[in-house]
N, C-alpha and C positions, 0 to 999 in steps of 0.2 A: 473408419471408427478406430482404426488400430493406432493409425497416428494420433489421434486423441485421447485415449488410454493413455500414451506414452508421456502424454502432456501433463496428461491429469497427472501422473506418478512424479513427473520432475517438480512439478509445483507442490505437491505434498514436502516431497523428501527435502524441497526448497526452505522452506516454513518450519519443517522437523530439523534441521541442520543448525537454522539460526534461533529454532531455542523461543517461537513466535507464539507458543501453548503449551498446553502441558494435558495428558491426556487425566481426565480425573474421573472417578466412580460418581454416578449419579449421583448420591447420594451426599456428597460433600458441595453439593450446589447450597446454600440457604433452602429455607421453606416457601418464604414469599417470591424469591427468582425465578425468573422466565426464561427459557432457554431460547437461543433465537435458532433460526437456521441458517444453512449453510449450502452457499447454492454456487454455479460452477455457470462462468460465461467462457462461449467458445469462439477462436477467432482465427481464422486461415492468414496470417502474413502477407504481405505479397510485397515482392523488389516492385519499382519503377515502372516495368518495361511490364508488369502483370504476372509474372511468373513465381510461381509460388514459393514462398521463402520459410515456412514453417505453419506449423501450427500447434494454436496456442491455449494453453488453458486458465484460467483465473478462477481462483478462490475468494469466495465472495462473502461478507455474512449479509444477512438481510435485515438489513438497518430499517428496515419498516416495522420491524418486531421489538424495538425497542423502545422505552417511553422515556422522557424528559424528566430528569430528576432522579431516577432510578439508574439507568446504565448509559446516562448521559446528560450532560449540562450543555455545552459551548456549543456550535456549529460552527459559526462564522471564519471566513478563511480570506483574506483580500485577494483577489485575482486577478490579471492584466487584462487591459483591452488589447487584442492584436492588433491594432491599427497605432497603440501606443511600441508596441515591440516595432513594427516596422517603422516609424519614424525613427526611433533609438537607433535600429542599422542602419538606417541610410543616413543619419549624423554621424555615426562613427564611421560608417566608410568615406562620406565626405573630408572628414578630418584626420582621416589614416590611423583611427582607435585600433586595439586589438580586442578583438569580441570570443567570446569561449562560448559551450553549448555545453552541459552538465545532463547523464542521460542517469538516472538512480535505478541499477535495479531493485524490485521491490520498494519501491519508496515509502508507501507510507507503511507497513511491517517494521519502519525504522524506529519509529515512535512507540515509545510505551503507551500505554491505557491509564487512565488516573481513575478506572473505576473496573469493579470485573464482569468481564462479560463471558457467559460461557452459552457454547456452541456449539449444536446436534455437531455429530461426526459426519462429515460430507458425504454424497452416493460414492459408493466403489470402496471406501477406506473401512479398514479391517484392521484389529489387531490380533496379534499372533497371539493363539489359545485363549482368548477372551471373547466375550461377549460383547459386541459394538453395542449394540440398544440397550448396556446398563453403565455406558459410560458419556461422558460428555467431553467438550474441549475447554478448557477454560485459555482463555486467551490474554496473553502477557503484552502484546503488540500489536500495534493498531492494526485493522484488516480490511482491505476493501471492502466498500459497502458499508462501513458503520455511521450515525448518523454525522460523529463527531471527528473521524477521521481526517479532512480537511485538516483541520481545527489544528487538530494534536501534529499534524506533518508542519504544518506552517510553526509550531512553537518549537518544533526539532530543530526546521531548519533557518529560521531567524539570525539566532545567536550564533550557529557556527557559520554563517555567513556574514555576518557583522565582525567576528574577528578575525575569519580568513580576510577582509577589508583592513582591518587594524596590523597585520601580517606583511602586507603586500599595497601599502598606498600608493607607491611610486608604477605602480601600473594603472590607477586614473587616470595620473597626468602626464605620463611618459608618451604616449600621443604615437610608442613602436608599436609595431607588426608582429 
């Protein structure tokens, strides 16, 4: 449990670093807003070979607390079939492409919100000489778990991958390694 403690804290201070909420008094919520919650998935790493490689903690809000219209609109997100990515490598190794792999940490926390969402304070998180249960998080950036998250990561990253394309064309058809 120790090492997940430790998990829980880096993934706080993760989110607190980049500026991902803002901690606020209850009371600055609207009247009609719903607070969601905030719920914590846990997941032991493991190398290849099975041997443990960390563990890990994710901050979640719980997108099932929220309604359509109120602290969210969009959903849709297009996603690949895997059987379309493994054709595309085995074309490009056919033809001697060079293929990259992009790993984001925090991906979708990259994305702002177009609407606000505020967020019980998670189990274990405390602030120094205050009272946790008279404050809430109001959230600046998207969070796992929200219903619209998808959504907003795919609009983040659209465009700055359409002009790293407009950057860099002679790597379509330059056909190197």
């Amino acid at each position: 449990s120790a090492d997940f403690i430790q998990a829980m804290q880096k993934e706080v201070n993760d989110h607190e670093t980049r500026g991902h909420w803002q901690v606020v008094p209850r009371s600055h919520k609207p009247p009609g807003d719903k607070s969601i919650l905030a719920i914590w998935s846990f997941k032991r790493k493991r190398f290849p070979d099975g041997r443990l490689n960390k563990h890990k903690a994710r901050l979640c809000a719980h997108g099932g607390m929220q309604q359509w219209g109120v602290n969210y609109w969009e959903t849709f997100a297009p996603t690949v079939n895997w059987i379309s990515v493994r054709f595309l490598l085995t074309v490009a190794e056919i033809m001697q492409l060079e293929t990259q792999a992009i790993d984001f940490v925090l991906a979708f926390p990259q994305a702002d919100l177009d609407v606000p969402v505020y967020m019980e304070l998670p189990a274990g998180m405390e602030l120094p000489g205050q009272s946790s249960s008279g404050h809430l998080l109001l959230l600046k950036k998207n969070l796992y778990g929200l219903k619209q998250a998808s959504y907003n990561w795919h609009q983040k990253l659209t465009p700055n991958l359409h002009s790293t394309m407009r950057l860099h064309p002679s790597s379509l058809s330059s056909g190197s390694r």
